[in-house]
N, CA, C and O of each residue as an XYZ file, in Angstrom:
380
protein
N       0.842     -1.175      0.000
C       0.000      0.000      0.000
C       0.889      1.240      0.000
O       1.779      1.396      0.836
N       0.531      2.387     -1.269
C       1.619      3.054     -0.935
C       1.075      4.419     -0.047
O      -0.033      4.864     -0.345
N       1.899      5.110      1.098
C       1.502      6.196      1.347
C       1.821      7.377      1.170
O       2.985      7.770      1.251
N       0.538      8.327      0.826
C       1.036      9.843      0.459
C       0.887     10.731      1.149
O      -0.047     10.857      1.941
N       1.834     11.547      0.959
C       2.039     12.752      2.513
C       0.365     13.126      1.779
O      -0.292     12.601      0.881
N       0.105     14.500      2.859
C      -1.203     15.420      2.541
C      -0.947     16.017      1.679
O      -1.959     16.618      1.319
N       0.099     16.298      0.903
C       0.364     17.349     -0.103
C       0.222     16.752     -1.404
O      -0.365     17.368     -2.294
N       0.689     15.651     -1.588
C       0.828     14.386     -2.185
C      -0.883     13.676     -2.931
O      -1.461     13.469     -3.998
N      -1.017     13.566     -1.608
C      -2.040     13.325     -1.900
C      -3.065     14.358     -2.455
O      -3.665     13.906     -3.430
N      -3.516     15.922     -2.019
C      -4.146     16.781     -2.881
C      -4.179     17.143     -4.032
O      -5.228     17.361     -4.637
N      -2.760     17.290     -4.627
C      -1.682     16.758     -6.287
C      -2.598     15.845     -6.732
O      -3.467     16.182     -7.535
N      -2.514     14.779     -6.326
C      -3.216     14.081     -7.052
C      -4.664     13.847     -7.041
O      -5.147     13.196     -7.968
N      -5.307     14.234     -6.238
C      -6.633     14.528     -6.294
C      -7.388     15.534     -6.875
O      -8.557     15.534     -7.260
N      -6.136     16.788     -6.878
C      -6.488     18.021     -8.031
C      -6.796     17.274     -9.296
O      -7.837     17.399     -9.941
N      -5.602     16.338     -9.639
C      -5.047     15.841    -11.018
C      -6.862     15.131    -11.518
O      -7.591     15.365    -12.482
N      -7.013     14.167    -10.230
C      -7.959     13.697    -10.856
C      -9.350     14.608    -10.811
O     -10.272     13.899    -11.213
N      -9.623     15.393    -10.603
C     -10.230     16.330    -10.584
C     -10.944     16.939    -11.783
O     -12.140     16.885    -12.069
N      -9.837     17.588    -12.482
C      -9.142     18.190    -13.455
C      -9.615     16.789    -14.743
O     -10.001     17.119    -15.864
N      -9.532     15.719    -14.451
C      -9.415     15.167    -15.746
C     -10.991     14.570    -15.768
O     -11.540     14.127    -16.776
N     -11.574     14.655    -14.467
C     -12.941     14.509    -14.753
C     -13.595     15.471    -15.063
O     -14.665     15.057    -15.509
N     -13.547     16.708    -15.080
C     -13.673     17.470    -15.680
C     -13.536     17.672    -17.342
O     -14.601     17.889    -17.920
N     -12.531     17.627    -18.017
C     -11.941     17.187    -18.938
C     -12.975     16.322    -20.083
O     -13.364     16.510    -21.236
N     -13.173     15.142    -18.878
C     -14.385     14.123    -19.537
C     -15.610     14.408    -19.692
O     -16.314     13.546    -20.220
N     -16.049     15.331    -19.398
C     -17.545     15.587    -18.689
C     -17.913     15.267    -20.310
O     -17.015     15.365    -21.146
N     -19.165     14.913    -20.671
C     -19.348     14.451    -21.934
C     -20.264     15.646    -22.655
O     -20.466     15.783    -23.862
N     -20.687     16.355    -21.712
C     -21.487     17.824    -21.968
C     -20.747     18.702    -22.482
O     -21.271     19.805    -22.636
N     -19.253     18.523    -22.934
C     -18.531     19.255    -23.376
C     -17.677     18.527    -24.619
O     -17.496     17.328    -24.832
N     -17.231     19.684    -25.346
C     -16.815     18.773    -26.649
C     -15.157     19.342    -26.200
O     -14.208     18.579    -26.019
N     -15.106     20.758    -26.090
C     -13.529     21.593    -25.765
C     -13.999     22.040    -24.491
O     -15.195     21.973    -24.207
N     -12.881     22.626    -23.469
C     -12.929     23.248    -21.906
C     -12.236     24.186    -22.076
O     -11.096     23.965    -22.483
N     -12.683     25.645    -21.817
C     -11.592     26.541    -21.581
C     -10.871     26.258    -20.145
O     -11.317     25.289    -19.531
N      -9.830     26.973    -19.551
C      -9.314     26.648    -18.214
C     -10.504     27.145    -17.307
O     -11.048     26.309    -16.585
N     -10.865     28.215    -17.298
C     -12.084     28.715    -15.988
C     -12.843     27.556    -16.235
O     -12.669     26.750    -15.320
N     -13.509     27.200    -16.983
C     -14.492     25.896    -17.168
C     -14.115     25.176    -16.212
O     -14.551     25.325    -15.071
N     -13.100     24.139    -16.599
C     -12.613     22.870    -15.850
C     -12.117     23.359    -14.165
O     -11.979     22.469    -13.326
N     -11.889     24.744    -13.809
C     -11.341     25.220    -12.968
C     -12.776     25.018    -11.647
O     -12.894     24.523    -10.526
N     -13.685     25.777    -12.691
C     -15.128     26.063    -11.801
C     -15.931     24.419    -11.553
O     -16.587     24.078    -10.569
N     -15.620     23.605    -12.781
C     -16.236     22.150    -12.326
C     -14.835     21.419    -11.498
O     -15.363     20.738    -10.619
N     -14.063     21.334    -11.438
C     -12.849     20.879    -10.838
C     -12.963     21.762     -9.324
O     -12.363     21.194     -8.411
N     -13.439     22.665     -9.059
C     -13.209     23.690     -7.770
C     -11.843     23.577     -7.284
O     -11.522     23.044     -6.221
N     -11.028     24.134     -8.164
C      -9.338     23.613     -8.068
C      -9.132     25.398     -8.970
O      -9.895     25.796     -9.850
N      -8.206     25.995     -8.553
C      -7.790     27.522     -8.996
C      -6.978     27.092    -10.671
O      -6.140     26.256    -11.008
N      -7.597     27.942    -11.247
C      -7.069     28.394    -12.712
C      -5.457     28.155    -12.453
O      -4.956     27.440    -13.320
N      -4.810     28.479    -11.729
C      -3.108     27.800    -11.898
C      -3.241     26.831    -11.633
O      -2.700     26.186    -12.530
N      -3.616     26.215    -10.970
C      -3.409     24.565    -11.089
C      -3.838     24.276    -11.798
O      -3.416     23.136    -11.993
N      -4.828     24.616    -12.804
C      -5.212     23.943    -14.200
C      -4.004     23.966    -15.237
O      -3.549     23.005    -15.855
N      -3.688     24.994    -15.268
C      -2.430     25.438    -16.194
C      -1.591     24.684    -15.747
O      -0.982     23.916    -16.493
N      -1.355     24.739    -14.321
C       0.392     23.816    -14.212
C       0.099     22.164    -14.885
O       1.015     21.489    -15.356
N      -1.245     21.731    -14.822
C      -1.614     20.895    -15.031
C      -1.463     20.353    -16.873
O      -0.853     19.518    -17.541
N      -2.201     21.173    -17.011
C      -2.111     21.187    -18.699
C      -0.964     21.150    -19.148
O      -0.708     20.415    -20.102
N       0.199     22.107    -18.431
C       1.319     22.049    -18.969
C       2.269     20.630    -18.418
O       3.192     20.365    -19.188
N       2.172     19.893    -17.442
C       2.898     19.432    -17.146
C       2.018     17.839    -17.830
O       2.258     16.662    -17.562
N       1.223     18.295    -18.543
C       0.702     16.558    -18.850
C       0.240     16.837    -20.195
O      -0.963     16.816    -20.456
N       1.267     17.138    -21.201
C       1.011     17.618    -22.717
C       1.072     16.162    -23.217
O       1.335     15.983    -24.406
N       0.892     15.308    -22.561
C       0.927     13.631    -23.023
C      -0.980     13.157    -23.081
O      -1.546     12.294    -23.753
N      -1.601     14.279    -21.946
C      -2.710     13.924    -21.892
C      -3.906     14.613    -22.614
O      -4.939     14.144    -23.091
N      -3.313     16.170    -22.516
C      -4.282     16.943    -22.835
C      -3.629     17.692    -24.521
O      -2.467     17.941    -24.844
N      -4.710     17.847    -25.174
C      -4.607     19.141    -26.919
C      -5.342     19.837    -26.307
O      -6.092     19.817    -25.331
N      -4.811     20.780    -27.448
C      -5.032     22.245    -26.940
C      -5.657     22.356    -28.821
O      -5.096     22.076    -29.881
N      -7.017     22.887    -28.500
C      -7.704     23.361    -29.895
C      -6.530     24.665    -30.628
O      -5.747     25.367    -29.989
N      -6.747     24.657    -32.063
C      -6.236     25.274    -32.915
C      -6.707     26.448    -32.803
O      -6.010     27.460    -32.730
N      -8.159     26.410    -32.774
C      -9.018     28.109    -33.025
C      -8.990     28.014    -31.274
O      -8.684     27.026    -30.608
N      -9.437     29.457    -30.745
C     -10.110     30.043    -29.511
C     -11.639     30.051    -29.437
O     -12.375     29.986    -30.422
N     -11.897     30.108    -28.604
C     -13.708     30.278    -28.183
C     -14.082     31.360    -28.378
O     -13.128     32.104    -28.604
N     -15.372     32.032    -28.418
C     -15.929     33.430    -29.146
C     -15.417     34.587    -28.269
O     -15.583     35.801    -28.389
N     -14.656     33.765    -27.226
C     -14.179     34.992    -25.864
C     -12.470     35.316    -26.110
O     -11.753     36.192    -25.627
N     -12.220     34.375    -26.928
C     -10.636     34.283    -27.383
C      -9.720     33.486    -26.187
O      -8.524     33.608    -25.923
N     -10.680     32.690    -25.620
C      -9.821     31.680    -24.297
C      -9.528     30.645    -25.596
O      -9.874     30.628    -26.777
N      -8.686     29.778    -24.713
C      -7.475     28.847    -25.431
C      -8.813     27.378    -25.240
O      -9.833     27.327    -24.552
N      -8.310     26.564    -26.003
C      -9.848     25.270    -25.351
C      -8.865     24.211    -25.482
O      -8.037     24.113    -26.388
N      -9.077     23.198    -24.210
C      -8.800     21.613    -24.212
C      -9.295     20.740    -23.672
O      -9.948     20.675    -22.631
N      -8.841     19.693    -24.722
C      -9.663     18.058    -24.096
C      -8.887     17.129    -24.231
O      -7.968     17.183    -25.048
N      -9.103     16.103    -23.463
C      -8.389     14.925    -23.089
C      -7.652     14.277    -24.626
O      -8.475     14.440    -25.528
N      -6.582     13.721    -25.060
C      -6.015     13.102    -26.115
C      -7.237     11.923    -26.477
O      -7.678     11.736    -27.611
N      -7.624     11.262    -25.378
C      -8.034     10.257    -25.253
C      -9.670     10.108    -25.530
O     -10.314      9.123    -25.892
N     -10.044     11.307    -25.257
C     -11.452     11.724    -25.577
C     -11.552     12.218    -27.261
O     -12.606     12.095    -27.885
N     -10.246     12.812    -27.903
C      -9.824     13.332    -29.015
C     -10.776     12.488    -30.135
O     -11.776     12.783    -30.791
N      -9.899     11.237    -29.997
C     -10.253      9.900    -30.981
C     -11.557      9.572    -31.275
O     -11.868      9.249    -32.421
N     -12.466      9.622    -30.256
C     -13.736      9.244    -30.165
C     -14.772      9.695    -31.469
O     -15.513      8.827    -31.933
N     -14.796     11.421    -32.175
C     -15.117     11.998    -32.625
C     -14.354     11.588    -34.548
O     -13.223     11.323    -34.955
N     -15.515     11.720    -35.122
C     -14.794     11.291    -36.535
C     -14.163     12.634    -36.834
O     -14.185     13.419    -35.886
N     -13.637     13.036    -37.889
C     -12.732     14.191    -38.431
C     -13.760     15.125    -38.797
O     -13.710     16.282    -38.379
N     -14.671     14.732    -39.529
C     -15.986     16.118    -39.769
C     -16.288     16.296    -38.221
O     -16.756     17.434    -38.238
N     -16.304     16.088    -37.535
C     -16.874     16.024    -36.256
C     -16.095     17.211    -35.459
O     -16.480     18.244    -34.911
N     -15.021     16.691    -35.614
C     -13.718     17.886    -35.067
C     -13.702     18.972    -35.209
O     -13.684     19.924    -34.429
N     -13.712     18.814    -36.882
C     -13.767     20.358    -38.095
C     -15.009     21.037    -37.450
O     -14.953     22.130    -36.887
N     -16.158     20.273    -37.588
C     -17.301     21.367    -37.062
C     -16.994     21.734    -35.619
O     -17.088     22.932    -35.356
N     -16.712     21.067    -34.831
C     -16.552     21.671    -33.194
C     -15.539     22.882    -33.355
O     -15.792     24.079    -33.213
N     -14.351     22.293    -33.681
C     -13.337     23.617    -33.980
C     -13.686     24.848    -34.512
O     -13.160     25.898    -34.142
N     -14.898     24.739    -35.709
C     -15.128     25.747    -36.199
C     -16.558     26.443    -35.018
O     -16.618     27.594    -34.585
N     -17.376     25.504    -34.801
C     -18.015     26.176    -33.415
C     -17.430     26.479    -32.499
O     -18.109     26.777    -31.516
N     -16.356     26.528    -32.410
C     -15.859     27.208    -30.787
C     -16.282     26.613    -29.971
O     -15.830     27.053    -28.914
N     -17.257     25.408    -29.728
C     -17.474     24.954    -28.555
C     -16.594     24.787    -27.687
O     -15.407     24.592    -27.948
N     -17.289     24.870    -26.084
C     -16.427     24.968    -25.118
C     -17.478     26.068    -23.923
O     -18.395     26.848    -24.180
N     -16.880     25.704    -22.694
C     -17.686     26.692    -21.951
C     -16.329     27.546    -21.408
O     -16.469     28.539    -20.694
């Protein structure tokens, strides 16, 4: 059994947090406030997050109608055929 200090352990409970968020299926892209406000975890820890797990998360090409940045899971990526993409990308979806 392994044990994690308290700090340790919040890290990773942000993490998973953050990626259920990510999944929520009501969403096609997440800006950071999005996942921040369903995660109840602060906008830098989303970012340190995003940045430190570019294995997990894309980052959309276009911005949302507000000009925020949008991402979703790699893994959630696949699911969607290629017209599927093109139209989301071009909707800006995302909250």
């Amino acid at each position: 059994m392994r044990v994690l200090s308290k700090e340790n352990y919040m890290i990773e409970n942000d993490e998973l947090e953050i990626e259920n968020a990510l999944r929520n299926d009501k969403y096609e892209w997440r800006t950071i406030n999005g996942i921040s406000k369903e995660a109840k975890i602060s906008k830098e820890a989303v970012l340190r997050y995003i940045s430190e797990h570019g294995d997990k998360v894309v980052s959309a090409n276009a911005l949302n109608q507000k000009g925020e940045r949008l991402y979703m899971l790699r893994s959630k990526r696949r699911k969607g055929s290629i017209a599927d993409r093109f139209s989301a990308a071009i909707k800006n979806r995302g909250d």
